[in-house]
C-alpha positions in Angstrom: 133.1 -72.2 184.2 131.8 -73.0 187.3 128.1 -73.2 188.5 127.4 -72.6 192.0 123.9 -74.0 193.7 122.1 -72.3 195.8 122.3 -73.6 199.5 119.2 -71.7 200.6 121.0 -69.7 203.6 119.3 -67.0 203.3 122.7 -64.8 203.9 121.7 -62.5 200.4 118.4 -62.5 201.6 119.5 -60.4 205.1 122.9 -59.0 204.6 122.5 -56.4 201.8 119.6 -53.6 201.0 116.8 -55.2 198.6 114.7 -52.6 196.2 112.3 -53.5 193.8 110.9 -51.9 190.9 107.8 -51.2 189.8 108.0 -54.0 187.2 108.4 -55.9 190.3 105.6 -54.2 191.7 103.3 -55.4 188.8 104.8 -59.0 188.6 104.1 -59.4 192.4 101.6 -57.0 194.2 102.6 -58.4 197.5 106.0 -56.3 197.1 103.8 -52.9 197.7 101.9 -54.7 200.4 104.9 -55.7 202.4 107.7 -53.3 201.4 108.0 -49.5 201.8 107.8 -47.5 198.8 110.5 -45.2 198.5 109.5 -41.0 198.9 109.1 -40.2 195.1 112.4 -38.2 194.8 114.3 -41.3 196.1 112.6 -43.7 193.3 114.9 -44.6 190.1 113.7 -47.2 187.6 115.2 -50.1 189.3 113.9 -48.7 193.2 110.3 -48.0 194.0 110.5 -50.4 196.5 112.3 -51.5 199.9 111.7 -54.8 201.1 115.0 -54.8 203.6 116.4 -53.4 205.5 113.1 -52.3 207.4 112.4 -51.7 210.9 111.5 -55.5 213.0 112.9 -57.3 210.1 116.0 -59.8 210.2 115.5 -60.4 206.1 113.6 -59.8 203.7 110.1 -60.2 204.8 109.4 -63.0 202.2 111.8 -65.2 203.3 110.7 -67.8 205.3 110.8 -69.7 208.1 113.3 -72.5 206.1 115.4 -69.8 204.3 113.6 -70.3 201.4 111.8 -67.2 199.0 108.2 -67.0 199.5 107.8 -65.4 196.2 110.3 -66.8 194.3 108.6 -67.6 190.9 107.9 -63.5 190.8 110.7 -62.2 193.3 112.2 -58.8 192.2 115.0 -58.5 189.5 117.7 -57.7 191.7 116.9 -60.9 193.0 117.2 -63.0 189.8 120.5 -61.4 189.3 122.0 -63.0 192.3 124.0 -65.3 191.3 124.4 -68.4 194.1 128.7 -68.2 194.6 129.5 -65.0 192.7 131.7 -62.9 195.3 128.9 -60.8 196.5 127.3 -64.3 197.8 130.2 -65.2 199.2 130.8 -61.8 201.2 127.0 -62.1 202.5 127.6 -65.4 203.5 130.8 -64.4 205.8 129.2 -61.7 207.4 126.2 -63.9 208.3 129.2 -66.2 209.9 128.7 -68.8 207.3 130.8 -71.4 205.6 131.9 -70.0 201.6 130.5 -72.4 198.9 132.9 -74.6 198.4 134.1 -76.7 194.9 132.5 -79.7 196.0 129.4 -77.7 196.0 129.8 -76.8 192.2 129.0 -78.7 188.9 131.0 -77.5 185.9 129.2 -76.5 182.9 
């Protein structure tokens, strides 16, 4: 099997919708700060939580400036999830017109 790294191109970060939970919530209190809670009739156990797509945002708003999570140590579960050159990464990566990860970027386990 094949392990991807993480190139930090932000592509997952911008491409599709981001929801956090209220776990998430608790684990980071900056998630109700910068994201929009969800009406209550909207919220499951995995959404309470949008941090993108919102208005005037390109990406999530804790990405930063080098394409790099502000709040990666406590970032929301659908985040740790993502795994770096699964084919959802890949798709987000070729609608944000970037290269795919290629084998040279891998390490096998």
């Amino acid at each position: 099997m094949s392990h991807f790294e993480c190139d930090s191109c932000g592509a997952c970060c911008g491409t599709f919708p981001i929801f956090a939970s209220a776990e998430d919530d608790e684990r980071e209190p900056r998630i109700a700060e910068e994201g929009k809670e969800l009406a209550p009739w909207l919220q499951t156990p995995e959404w309470k939580h949008q941090l993108y797509p919102l208005p005037f945002h390109e990406a999530c708003a804790f990405l930063d400036s080098s394409k790099r999570c502000d709040i990666y140590p406590t970032r929301p579960n659908v985040c740790r999830r993502f795994t770096a050159g699964s084919d959802q990464c890949q798709e987000a990566r070729r609608r944000q017109g970037i290269e795919a990860l290629r084998a040279d970027t891998c390490v096998a386990d």
